[in-house]
C-alpha positions in Angstrom: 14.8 3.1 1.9 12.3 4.3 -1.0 8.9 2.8 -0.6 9.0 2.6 -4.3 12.2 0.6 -4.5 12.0 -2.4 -6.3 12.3 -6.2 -4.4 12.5 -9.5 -5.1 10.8 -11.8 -2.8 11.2 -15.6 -2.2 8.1 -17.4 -0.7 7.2 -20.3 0.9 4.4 -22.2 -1.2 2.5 -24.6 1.1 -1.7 -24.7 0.7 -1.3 -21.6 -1.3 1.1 -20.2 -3.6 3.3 -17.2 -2.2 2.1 -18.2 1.3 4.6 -16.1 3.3 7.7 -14.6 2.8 11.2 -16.6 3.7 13.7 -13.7 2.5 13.9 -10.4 0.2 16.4 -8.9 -1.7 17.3 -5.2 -2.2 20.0 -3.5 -4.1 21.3 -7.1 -4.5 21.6 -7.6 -0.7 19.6 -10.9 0.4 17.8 -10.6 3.4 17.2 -13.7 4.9 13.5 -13.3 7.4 13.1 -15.4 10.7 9.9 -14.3 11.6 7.0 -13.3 9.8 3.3 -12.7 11.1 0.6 -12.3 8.6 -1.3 -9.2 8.9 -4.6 -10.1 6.5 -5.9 -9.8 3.2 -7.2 -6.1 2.5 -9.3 -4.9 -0.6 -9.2 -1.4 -0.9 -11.6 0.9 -2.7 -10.6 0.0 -6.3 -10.8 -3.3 -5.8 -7.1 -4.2 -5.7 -6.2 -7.0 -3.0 -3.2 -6.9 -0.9 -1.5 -9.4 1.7 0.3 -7.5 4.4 2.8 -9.4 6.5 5.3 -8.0 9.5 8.6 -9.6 9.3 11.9 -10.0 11.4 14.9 -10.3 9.8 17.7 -12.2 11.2 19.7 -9.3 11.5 16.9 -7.6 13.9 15.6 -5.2 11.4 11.7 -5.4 10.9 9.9 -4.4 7.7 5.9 -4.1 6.7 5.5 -6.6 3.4 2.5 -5.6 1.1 2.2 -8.8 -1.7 0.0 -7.4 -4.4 -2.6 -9.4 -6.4 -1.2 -8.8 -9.6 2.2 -10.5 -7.8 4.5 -7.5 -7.1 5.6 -6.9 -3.4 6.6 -4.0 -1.7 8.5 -2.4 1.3 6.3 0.3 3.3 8.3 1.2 6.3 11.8 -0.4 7.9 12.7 -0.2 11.2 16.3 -1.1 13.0 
């Protein structure tokens, strides 16, 4: 998997909006997510904030979720 490759997320909306992630898709292949353990907000040097979540999916593979501020999500590492 690219690190650049687009995803779509769905998101669980409780106190906040986009609190965690339930499921992602990529190349048209939902993956549904069973566990997911935020990692914290982070603010990097430009100023840009990112939410970073570890999450299980139900088919054992893990991924490293990065939710942006300006609302796009990304995939930085997958492991099976």
């Amino acid at each position: 998997m690219k690190n650049t490759e687009k995803i779509k997320v769905k998101t669980y909306s409780g106190y906040k909006a986009d609190e965690r992630p339930l499921s992602l898709t990529i190349e048209g292949k939902e993956i549904q997510l069973v566990d997911v353990i935020p990692i914290g907000t982070i603010k990097d040097v430009t100023g840009l904030s990112r939410e970073e979540f570890i999450a299980k999916a139900k088919d054992g593979r893990q991924f490293k979720l990065i939710h942006w501020e300006d609302d796009r999500w990304s995939v930085l590492w997958m492991k099976n």
